[in-house]
C-alpha positions in Angstrom: 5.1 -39.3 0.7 2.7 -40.8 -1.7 3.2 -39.7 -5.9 -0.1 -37.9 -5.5 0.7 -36.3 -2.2 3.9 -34.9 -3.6 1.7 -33.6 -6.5 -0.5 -32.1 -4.2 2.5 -30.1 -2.4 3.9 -29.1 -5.8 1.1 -27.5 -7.0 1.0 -26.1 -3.3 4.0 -24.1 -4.1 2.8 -23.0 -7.7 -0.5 -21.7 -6.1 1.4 -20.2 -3.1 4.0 -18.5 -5.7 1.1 -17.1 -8.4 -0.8 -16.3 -4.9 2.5 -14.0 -4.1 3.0 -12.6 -7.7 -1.0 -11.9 -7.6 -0.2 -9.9 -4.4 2.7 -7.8 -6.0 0.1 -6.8 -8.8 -2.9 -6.4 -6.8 -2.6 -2.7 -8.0 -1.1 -3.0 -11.8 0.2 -0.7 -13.8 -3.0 0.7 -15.7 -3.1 2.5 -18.8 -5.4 5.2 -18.0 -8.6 5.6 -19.6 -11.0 8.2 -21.0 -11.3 11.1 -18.2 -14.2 11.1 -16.4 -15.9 15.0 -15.6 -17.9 13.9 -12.5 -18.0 17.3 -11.0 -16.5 17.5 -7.2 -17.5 19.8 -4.5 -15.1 22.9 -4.3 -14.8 25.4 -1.6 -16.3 28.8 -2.7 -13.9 31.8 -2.7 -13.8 34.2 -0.5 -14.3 37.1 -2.6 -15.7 37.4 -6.1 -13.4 36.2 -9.1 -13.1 39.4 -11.1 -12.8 38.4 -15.4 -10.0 40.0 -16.9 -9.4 39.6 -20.7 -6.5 39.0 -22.1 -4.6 36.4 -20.5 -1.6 38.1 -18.6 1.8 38.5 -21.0 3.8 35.1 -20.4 6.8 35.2 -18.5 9.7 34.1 -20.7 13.0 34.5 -19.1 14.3 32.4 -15.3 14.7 34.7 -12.6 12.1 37.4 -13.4 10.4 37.0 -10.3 11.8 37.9 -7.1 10.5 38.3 -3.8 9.1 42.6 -3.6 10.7 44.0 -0.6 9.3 44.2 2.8 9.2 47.0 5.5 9.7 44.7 8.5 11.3 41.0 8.0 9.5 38.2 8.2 9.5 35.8 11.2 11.1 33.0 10.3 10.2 31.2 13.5 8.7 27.9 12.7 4.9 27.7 13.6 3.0 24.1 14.9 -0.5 23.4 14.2 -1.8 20.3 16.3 -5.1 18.3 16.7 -6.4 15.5 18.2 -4.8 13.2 15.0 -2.4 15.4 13.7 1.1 17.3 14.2 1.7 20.1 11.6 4.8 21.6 11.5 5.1 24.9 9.0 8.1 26.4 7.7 7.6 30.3 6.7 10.3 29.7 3.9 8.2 29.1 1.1 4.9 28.4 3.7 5.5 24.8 3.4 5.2 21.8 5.7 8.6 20.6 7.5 6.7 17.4 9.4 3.6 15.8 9.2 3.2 13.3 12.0 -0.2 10.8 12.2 -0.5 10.9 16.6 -2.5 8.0 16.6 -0.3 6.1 14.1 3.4 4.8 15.4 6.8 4.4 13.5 8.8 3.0 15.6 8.6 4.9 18.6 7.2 8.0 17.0 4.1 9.0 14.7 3.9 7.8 11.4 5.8 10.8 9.6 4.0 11.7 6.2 6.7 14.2 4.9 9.7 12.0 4.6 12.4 15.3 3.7 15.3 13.2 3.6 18.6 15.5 3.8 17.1 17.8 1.8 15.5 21.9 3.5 12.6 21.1 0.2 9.6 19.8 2.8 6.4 19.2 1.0 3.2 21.1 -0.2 5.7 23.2 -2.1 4.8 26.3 -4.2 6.5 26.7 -7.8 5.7 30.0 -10.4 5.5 27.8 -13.2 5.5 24.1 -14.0 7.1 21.1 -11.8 10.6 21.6 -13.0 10.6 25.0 -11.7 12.4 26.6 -8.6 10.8 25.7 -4.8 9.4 29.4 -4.0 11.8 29.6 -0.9 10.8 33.3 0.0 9.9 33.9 3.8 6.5 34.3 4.4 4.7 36.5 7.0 2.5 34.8 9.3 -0.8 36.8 9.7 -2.9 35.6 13.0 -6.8 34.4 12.6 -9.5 33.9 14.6 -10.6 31.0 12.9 -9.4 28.2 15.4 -6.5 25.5 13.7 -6.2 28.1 10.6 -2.6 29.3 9.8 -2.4 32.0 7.0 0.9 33.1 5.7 1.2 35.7 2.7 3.9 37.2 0.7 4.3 40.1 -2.3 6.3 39.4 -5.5 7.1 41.2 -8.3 7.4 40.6 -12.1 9.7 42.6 -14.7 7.9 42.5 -17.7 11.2 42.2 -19.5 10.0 45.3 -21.5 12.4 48.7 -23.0 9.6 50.9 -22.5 10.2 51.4 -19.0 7.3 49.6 -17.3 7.4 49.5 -13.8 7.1 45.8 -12.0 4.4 44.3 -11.5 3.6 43.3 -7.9 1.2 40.7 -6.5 0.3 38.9 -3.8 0.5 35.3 -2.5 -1.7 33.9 0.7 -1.4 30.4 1.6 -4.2 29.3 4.1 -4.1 25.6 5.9 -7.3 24.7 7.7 -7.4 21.7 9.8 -9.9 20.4 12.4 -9.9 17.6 15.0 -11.0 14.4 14.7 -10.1 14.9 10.4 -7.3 13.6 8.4 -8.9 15.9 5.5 -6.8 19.3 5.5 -7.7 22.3 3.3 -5.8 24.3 1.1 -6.0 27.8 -0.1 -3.6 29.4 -2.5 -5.0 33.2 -2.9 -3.2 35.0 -5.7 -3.7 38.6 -6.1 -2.3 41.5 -8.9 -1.8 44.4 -6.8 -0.5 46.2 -9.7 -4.0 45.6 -11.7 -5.0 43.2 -14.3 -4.7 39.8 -14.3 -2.2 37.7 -12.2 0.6 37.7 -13.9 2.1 34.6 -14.0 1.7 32.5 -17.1 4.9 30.2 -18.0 3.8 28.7 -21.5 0.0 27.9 -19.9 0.8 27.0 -16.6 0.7 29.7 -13.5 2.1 28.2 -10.8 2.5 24.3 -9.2 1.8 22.8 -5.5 4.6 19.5 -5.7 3.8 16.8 -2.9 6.5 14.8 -1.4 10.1 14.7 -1.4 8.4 11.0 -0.3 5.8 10.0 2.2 6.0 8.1 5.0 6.5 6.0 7.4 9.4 4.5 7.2 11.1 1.6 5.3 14.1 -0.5 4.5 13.0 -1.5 0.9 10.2 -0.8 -1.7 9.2 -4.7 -2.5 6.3 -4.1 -3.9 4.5 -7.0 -1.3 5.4 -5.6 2.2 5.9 -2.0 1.3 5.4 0.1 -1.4 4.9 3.8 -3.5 2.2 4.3 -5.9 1.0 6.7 -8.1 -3.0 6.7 -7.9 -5.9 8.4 -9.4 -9.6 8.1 -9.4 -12.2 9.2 -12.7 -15.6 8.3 -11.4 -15.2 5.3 -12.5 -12.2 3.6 -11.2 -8.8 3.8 -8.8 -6.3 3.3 -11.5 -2.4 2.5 -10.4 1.0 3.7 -11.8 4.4 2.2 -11.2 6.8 4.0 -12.1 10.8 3.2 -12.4 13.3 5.3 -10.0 13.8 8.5 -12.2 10.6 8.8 -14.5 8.1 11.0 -14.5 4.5 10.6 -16.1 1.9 13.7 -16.5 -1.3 12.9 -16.6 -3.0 16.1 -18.1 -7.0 15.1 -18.0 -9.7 15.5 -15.3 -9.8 13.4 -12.0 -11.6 13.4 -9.1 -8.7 12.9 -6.9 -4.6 11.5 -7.3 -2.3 10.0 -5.1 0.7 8.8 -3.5 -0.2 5.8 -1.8 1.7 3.3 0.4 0.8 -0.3 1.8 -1.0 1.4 4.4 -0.8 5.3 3.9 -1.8 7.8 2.0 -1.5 11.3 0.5 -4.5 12.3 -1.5 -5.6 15.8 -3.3 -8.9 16.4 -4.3 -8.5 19.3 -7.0 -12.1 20.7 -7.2 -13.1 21.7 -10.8 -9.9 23.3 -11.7 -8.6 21.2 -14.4 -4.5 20.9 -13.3 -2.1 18.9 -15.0 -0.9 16.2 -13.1 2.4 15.0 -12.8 3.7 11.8 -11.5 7.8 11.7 -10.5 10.1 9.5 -8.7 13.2 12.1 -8.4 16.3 11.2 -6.4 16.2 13.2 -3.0 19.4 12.9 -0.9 19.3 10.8 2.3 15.9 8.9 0.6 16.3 5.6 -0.7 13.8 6.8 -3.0 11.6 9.7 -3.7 7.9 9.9 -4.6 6.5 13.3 -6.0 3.1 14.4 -7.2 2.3 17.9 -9.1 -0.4 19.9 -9.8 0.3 22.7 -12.0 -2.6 25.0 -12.2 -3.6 26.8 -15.8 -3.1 30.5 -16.5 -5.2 32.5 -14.3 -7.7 35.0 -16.0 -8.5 37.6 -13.1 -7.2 39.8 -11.0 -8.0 38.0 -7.6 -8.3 33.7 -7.9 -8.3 31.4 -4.8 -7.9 28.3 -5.2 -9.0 25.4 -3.0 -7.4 21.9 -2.8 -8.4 19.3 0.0 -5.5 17.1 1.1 -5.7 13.5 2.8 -2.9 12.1 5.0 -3.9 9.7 6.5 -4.5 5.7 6.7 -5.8 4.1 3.8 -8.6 2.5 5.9 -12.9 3.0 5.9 -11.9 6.3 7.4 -11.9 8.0 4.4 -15.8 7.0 3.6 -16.8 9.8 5.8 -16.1 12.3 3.3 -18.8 11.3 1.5 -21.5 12.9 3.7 -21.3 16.4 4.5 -22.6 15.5 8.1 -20.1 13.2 8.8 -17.5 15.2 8.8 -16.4 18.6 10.1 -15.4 20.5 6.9 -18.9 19.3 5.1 -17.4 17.7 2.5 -19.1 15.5 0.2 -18.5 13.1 -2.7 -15.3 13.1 -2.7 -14.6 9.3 -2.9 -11.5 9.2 -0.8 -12.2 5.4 0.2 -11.7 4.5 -3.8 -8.5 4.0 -2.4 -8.5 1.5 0.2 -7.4 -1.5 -0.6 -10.0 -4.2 -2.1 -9.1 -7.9 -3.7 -10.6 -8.9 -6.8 -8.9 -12.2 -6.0 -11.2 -14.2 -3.1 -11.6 -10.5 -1.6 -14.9 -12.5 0.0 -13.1 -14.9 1.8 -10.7 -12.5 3.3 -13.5 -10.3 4.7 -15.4 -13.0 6.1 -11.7 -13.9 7.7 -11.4 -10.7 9.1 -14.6 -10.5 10.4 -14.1 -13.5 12.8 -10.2 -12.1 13.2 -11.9 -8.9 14.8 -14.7 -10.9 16.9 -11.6 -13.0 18.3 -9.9 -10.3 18.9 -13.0 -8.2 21.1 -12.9 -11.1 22.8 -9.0 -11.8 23.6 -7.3 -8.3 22.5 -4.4 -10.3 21.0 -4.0 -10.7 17.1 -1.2 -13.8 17.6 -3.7 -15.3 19.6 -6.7 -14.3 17.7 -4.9 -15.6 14.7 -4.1 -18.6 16.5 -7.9 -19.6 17.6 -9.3 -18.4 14.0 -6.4 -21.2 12.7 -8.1 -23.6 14.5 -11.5 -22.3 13.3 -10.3 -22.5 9.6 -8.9 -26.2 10.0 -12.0 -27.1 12.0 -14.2 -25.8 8.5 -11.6 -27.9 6.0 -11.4 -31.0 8.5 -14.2 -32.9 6.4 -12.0 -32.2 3.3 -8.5 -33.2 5.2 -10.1 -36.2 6.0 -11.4 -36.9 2.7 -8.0 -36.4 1.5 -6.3 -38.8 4.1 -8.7 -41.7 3.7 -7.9 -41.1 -0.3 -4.6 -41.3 0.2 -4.8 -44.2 2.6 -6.6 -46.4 -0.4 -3.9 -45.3 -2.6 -1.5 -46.7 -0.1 -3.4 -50.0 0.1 -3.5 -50.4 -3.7 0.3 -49.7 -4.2 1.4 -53.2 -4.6 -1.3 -54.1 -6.6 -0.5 -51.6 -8.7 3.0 -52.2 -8.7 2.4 -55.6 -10.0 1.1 -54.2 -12.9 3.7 -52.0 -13.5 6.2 -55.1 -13.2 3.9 -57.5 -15.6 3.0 -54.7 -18.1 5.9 -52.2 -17.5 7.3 -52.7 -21.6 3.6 -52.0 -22.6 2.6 -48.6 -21.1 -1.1 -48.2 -23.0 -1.9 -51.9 -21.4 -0.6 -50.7 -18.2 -2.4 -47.6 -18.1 -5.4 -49.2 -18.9 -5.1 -51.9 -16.3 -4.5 -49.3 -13.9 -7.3 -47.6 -14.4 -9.6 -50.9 -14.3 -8.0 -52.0 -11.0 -9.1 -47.7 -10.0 -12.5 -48.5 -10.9 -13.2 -51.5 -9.6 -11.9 -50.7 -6.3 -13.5 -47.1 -5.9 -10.5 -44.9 -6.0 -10.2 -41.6 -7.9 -6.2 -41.7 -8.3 -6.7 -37.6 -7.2 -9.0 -38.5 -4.3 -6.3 -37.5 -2.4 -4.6 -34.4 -4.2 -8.3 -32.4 -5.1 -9.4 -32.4 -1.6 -5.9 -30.6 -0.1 -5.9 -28.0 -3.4 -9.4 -26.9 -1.9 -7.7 -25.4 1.1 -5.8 -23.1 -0.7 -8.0 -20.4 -1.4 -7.9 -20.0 2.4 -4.1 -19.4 2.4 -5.0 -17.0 0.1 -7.3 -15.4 1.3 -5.2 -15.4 4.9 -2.4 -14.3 2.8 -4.0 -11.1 1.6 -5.7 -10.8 5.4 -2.2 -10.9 7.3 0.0 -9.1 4.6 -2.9 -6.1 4.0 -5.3 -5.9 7.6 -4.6 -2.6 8.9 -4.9 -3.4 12.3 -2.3 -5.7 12.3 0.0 -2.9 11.5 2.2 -2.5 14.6 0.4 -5.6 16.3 2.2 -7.3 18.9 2.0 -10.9 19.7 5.3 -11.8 21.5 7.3 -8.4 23.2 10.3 -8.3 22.1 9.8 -10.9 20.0 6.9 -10.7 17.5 6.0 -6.8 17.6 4.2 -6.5 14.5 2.3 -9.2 12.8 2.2 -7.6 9.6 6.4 -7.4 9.4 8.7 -10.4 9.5 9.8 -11.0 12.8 13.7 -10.4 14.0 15.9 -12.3 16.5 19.2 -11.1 15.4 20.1 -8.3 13.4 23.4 -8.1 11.1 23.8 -4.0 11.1 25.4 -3.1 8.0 26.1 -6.6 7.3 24.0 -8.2 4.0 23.9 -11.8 3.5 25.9 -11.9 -0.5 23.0 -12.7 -3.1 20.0 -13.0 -0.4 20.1 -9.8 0.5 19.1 -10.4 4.0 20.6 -8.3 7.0 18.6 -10.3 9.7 17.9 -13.8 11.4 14.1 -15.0 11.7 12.9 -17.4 13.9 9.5 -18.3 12.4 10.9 -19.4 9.2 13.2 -21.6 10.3 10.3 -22.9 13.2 8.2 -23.2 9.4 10.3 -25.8 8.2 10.2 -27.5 11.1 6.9 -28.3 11.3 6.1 -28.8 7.4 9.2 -31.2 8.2 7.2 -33.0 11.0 3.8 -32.8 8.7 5.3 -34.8 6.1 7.1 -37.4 7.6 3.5 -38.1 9.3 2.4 -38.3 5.3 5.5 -40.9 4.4 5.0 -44.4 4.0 7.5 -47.6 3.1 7.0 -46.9 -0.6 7.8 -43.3 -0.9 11.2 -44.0 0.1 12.7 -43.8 -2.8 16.0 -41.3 -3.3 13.9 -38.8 -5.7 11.1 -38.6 -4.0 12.6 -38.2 -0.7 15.0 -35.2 -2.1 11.4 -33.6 -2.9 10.2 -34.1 -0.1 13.0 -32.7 1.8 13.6 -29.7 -0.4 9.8 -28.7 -0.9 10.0 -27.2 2.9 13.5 -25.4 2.2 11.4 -23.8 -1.0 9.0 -23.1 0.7 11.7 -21.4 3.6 13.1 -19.2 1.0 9.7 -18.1 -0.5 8.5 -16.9 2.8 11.2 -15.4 4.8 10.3 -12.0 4.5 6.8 -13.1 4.4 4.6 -11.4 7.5 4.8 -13.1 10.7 1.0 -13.5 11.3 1.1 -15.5 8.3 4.0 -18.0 9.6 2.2 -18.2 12.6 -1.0 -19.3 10.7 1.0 -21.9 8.7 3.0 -23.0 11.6 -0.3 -23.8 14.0 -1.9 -25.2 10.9 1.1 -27.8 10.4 0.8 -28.6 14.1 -2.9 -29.1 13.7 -2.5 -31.1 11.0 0.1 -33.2 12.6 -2.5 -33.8 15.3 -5.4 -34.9 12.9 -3.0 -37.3 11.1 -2.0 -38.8 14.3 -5.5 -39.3 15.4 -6.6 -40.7 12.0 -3.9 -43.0 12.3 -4.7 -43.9 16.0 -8.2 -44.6 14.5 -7.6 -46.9 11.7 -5.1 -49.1 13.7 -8.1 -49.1 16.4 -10.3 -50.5 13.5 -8.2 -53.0 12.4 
């Protein structure tokens, strides 16, 4: 391998590593900005909102709301809602949601679960009276039966003690939770209907906040790890302006108490999303411990003091992919709820790093792929349509490399005569450069111009949601965006790697970037250090890309081979020509 070669590859690995660590910040941390009060749609109550002055007396002491007794008990049975994209699965204790399942989305060998309860009873879409650190409203709800078709209402009376000596009786109001779904929509509305039976306004008001709606315990599908790259949890929200991102540590919490248009806990290709109409809730942001989770992602919304006697409440909810889906609820006609504005595909993914190049990648991916419904193979031909576009710059780069080969005794009599005398020998260097035609990075410049395609197939491969689940080899390669598996340890972990399984196309990797460079070697890079380097570059690279995808090791894998092949016919060439 020629000095400029091996500078060529080195930087290849800088570019490939800040490439990666560009990847893990493609949504950073953001301090969030100036709210933003672009006004969203909200559904209209049902009934007039009757203004009651004062706010209702706070609520000071824990435990002074209980559940107001019933005349029949409550069926506890729990009640399915299904569409054509959806499985809803409702628990009357509290009137929350046990299981969330995506039909058309696959985990394994069932639907993409959304509410990921680990061994917790909490579910998600949780009610609290009060802020996010109070009590899960665990009371059994009735179940009242509508006629409006993939509606399911369930309602429940409470009372509050006043924690008065005058002898007050309770105070008793009601909770309705409605959940309105419709086919062919990953958009699900919300009701929460409060209502003081007892007169006045409803009285819950726990220093300024009324009640909460907590999302989580964490959201699915599955995963082994939370790597940032190849799976992840996110905190996001959207102003009008911009989708701004929040990491947050296992254990912290962060409120965000402005106006949004819409928050989130997103995941490398899922989402939950809540539009929260005009009322003005305070966010808040958690990553509690829940038992039997490796890690827990919650989001709040606690809702301000309510002023009159009868307040509904609408939030819109998104579970779904995080794909051009979610544009449809921008239009009222293009969807079946009529909802509008609502930005929901603010949080698809978008690159501000050659996010061009990796659309116009995908958009010949996809025509290969109408074409020859395979994504290995698609990714295969499109390999050989990338190094097709880069050949004129691969061969630039080889016939550089060859003058540099030619000149290498030449210059290495100048390094002999003029070794004691490095200004001299530089200089001489560069005339003998000159007056032969060669740009000493002739070779180098032309290879660094391919990598903004590994980039951009980087960011294709590791973020395409298609890919998700893809299958290229049964049994072997199931799912191009995942590393690929031929042996897996169980509970065994590989000490200080971490790694609990064997891959094939890593190892397969090597080989060929092996192969590649011993086509690049010549007589005079035989030296002991550069020959270590060039040896140990391809074991870096091994290591860097391990757990990388496998559509992407099967894009550098074909490209090695291809470029095996155009070095082998250059070289049949030029000893043709001579």
């Amino acid at each position: 391998m020629e000095k400029n070669t091996l500078i060529a590859v080195i930087l290849s690995v800088i570019v490939i590593t800040v490439g990666f660590m560009i990847q893990n910040a493609l949504f950073p941390p953001d301090e969030f900005g100036p709210a933003v009060t672009t006004p969203v749609e909200e559904r209209p109550a049902p009934e007039a909102t009757q203004s009651v002055d004062p706010l209702p007396e706070p609520v000071r002491a824990a435990g002074t709301i209980e559940p107001a007794p019933d005349h029949e008990p409550a069926n506890v049975a729990e009640h399915t809602v299904r569409t054509d994209l959806l499985n809803v699965t409702f628990d009357p204790h509290g009137a929350v949601i046990r299981s969330f399942e995506l039909l058309d989305h696959r985990d394994g060998d069932r639907p993409v679960e959304m509410v990921k309860q680990g061994l917790g009873t909490q579910g998600g879409f949780t009610l609290h009276f009060g802020d996010s650190n109070s009590p899960v409203v665990d009371a059994a709800f009735h179940r009242r039966e509508t006629t409006e078709a993939n509606t399911v209402e369930f309602y429940r009376d409470f009372l509050v003690h006043r924690n008065t000596n005058n002898g007050e009786d309770p105070v008793r109001f009601r909770v309705r939770r409605i959940y309105r779904f419709q086919n062919g929509e990953y958009l699900v509305e919300g009701d929460t209907i409060l209502e003081n039976l007892s007169g006045g306004a409803v009285p819950l008001n726990f220093s300024g906040v009324a009640y909460t709606i907590g999302l989580g315990p964490q959201i699915g599908p599955s995963f082994q790890e939370l790597d940032g790259r190849n799976e992840y949890r996110r905190f996001a929200h959207y102003d009008g302006d911009r989708t701004r991102y929040e990491d947050l540590r296992a254990g912290a919490e962060e409120v965000l108490d402005r106006r949004i248009n819409w928050t989130a806990i997103v995941g490398k290709y899922f989402a939950l999303a809540v539009v929260p109409g005009t009322v003005e809730y305070e966010v808040t942001f958690a990553k509690r411990d829940v038992a039997g989770l490796e890690e827990g992602a919650q989001l709040f919304l606690s809702r301000p003091v309510i002023r009159s006697q009868y307040q509904t409440d609408t939030l819109r909810y998104y579970v779904g992919p995080r794909t051009d889906f979610a544009v449809r609820y921008n239009n009222a006609s293009d969807n079946a709820f009529a909802a509008r504005n609502l930005e929901l595909d603010e949080m698809v993914q978008t690159r501000f790093l050659l996010g061009w190049l990796e659309n116009f990648l995908k958009f010949f991916l996809n025509i290969i792929y109408g074409v020859i419904p395979n994504y290995g193979i698609a990714i295969i031909l499109l390999t050989i349509l990338v190094k097709l576009a880069t050949a004129p710059l691969t061969k630039k780069s080889f016939e550089s490399m060859g003058r540099m080969q030619e000149l290498a005794p030449k210059i290495q009599e100048i390094k002999e005569k003029h070794g004691d005398n490095p200004q001299k020998m530089n200089q001489m260097t560069a005339e003998l450069y000159k007056k032969e035609g060669v740009n000493p990075l002739g070779g180098c410049l032309p290879m660094l111009l391919q990598f903004p395609f590994f980039i951009a197939m980087f960011g294709l491969f590791n973020n395409h949601f298609d890919l998700r689940g893809a299958v290229f080899i049964p049994g072997w390669i199931t799912d191009l965006s995942a590393p690929e598996s031929i042996l897996n340890f169980g509970d065994f972990t590989l000490p200080l790697l971490g790694w609990n399984d064997l891959r094939l196309l890593p190892i397969v990797f090597v080989a060929t970037q092996l192969l590649s460079t011993k086509f690049m070697q010549t007589p005079s890079a035989q030296g002991g250090q550069m020959k270590m380097m060039t040896y140990m570059l391809p074991v870096v690279f091994f290591f860097v890309l391990y757990n990388m995808p496998s559509g992407l090791l099967v894009y550098w894998i074909f490209s090695n081979l291809l470029q095996v092949g155009q070095q082998m016919l250059t070289k049949r060439r030029k000893l043709q020509s001579a």
